[in-house]
C-alpha positions in Angstrom: 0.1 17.3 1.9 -3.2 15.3 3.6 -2.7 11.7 3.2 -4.6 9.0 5.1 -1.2 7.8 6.6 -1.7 10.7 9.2 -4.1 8.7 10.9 -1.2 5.9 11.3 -0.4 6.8 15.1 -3.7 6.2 16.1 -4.4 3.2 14.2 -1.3 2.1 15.8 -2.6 2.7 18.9 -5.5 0.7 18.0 -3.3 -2.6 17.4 -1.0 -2.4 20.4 -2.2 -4.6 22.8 -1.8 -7.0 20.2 1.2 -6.4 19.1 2.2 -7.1 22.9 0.9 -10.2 22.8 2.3 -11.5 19.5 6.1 -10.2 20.5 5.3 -12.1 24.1 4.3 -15.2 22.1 7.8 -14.9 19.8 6.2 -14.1 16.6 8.5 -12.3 14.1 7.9 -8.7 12.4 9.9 -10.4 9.1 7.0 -13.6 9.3 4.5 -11.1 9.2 5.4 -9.0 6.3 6.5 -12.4 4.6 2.5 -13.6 5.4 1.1 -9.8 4.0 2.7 -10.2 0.7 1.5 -14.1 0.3 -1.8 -13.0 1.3 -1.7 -10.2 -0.7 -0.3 -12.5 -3.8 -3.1 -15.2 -3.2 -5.7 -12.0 -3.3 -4.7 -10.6 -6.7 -4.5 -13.8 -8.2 -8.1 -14.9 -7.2 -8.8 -11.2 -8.8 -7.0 -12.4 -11.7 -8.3 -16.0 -12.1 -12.0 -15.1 -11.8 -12.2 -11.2 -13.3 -15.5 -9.1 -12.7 -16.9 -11.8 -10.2 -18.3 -10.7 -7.2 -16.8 -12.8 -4.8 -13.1 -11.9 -5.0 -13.8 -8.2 -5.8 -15.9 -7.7 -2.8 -12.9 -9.7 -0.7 -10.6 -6.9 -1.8 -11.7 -4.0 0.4 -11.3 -5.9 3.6 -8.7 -7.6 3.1 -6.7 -4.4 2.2 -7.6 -3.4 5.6 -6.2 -6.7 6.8 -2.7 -5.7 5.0 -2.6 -2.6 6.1 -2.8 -3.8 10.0 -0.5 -6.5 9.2 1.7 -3.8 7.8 1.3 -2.0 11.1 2.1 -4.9 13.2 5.7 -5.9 11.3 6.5 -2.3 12.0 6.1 -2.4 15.8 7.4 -5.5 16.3 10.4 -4.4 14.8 10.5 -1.0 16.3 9.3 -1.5 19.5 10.2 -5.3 20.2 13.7 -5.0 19.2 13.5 -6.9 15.9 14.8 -4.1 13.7 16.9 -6.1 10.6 18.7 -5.2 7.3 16.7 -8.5 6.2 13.7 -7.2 7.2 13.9 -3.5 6.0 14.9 -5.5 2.3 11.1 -7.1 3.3 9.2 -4.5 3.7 10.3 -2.6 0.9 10.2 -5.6 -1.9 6.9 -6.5 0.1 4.5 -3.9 -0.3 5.7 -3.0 -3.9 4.7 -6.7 -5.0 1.6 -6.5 -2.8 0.6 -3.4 -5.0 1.2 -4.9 -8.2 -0.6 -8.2 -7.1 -3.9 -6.5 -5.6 -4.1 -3.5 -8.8 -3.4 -5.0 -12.2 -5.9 -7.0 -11.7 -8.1 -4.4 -11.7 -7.2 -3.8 -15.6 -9.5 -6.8 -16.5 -12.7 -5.3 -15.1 -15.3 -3.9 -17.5 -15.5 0.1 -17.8 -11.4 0.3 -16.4 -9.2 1.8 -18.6 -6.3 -0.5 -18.4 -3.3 2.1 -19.5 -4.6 4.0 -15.9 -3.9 1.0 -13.8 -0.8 0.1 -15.1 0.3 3.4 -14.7 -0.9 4.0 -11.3 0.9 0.9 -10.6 4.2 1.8 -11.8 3.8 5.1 -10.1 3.3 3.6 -7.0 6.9 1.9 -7.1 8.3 5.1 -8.5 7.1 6.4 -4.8 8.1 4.3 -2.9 11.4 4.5 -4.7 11.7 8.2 -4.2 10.3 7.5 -0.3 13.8 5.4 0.1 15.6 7.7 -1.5 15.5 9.9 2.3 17.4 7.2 3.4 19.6 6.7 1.0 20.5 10.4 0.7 21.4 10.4 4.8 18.0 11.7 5.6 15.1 9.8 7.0 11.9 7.6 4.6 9.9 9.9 3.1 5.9 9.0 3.4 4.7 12.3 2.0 1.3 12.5 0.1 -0.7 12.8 -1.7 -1.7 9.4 -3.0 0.4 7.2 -1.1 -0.2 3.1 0.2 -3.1 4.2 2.0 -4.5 6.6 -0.2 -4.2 3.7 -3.1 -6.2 1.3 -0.8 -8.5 3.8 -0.1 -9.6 4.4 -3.9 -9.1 0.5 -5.4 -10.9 -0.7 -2.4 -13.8 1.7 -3.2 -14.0 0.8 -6.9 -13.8 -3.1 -6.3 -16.7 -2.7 -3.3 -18.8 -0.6 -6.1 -17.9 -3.2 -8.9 -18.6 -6.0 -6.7 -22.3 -4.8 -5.9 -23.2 -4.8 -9.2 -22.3 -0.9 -9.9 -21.0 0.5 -13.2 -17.7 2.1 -13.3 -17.9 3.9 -16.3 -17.0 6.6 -17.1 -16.6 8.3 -13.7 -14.6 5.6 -12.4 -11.6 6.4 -15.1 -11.9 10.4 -14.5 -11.2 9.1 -10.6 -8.0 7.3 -11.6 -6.7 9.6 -13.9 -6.9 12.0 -10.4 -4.8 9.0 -8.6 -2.4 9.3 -11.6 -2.3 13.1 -11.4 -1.9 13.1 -7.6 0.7 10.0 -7.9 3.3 12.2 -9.6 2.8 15.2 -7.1 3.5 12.7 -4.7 6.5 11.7 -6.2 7.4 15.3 -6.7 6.9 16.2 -2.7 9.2 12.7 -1.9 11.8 14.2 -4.4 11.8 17.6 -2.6 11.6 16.1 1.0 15.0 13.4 0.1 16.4 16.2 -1.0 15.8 19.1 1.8 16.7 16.3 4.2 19.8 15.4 2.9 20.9 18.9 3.3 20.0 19.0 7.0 21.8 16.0 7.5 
């Protein structure tokens, strides 16, 4: 189903030169996810020591555009520089699951959220990703099938914490909108399922 992690390839496109440029100067796909998820960490918890205020809120939306490039780059370094490890698989994985639950609890603390919604976004989101693994696991290949996947998330939180950060209220709409991300979540989780598994009968 659509997912905003069709446009990958071309925002892959986007950052190659650079990518060049960093494999030429001997940075390392496993420093860079090990800098998205500190980043990430240091982002949630400025959400988290100073709730509803402006300044990290309106932070959040560009910087998950920053973590999503930086998830980009550790990719194609690996891939296409030859730094493909077991370590840095374990990495990625364990990375952007932490990231998520950094950047979106969070969230729970602002005014007009319904907490119960984040949390289970949240936990949806590693059920996902769990299920995306599971290709791989079952002898098939990592299943990124949407709705509502990393990007889609970002997509959402970033738009709620940009609203909330201008000064706009977020209720009640803004819980009708997650309860959608929750909805579309577990169909996402149900397409991964069914993908794992149709792949791990053609393989």
């Amino acid at each position: 189903m659509a997912s905003i992690y069709e446009l990958k390839a071309a925002f892959q496109s986007l950052l190659r030169p650079l990518v060049r440029q960093m494999a030429a100067a001997g940075i390392r796909a496993n420093a860079v996810t090990v800098l998205a998820a500190t980043l990430s960490i240091l982002a949630g918890g400025a959400l988290l020591a100073w709730p509803g205020t402006a300044g990290p809120l309106l932070l959040l939306p560009a910087f998950l555009i920053v973590r999503m490039a930086l998830n980009a780059i550790d990719g194609m370094l690996a891939r296409e520089h030859g730094q493909q490890t077991r370590l840095g698989a374990l990495l990625n994985e364990l990375g952007d699951v932490a990231s998520d639950a950094a950047l979106y609890l969070p969230l729970a603390l602002l005014a007009g959220l319904n907490p119960a919604l984040i949390v289970a976004i949240v936990v949806l989101s590693i059920i996902g990703e769990m299920t995306g693994i599971m290709g791989q696991v079952l002898g098939g290949e990592r299943r990124y099938d949407g709705p509502m996947g990393k990007s889609d998330r970002a997509l959402i939180f970033g738009a709620l914490a940009l609203w909330a950060g201008l000064g706009g209220r977020l209720e009640p709409w803004a819980n009708w909108v997650l309860a959608l991300v929750v909805a579309l979540s577990l169909l996402m989780i149900a397409n991964r399922a069914r993908g794992a598994l149709a792949g791990s009968e053609r393989a």
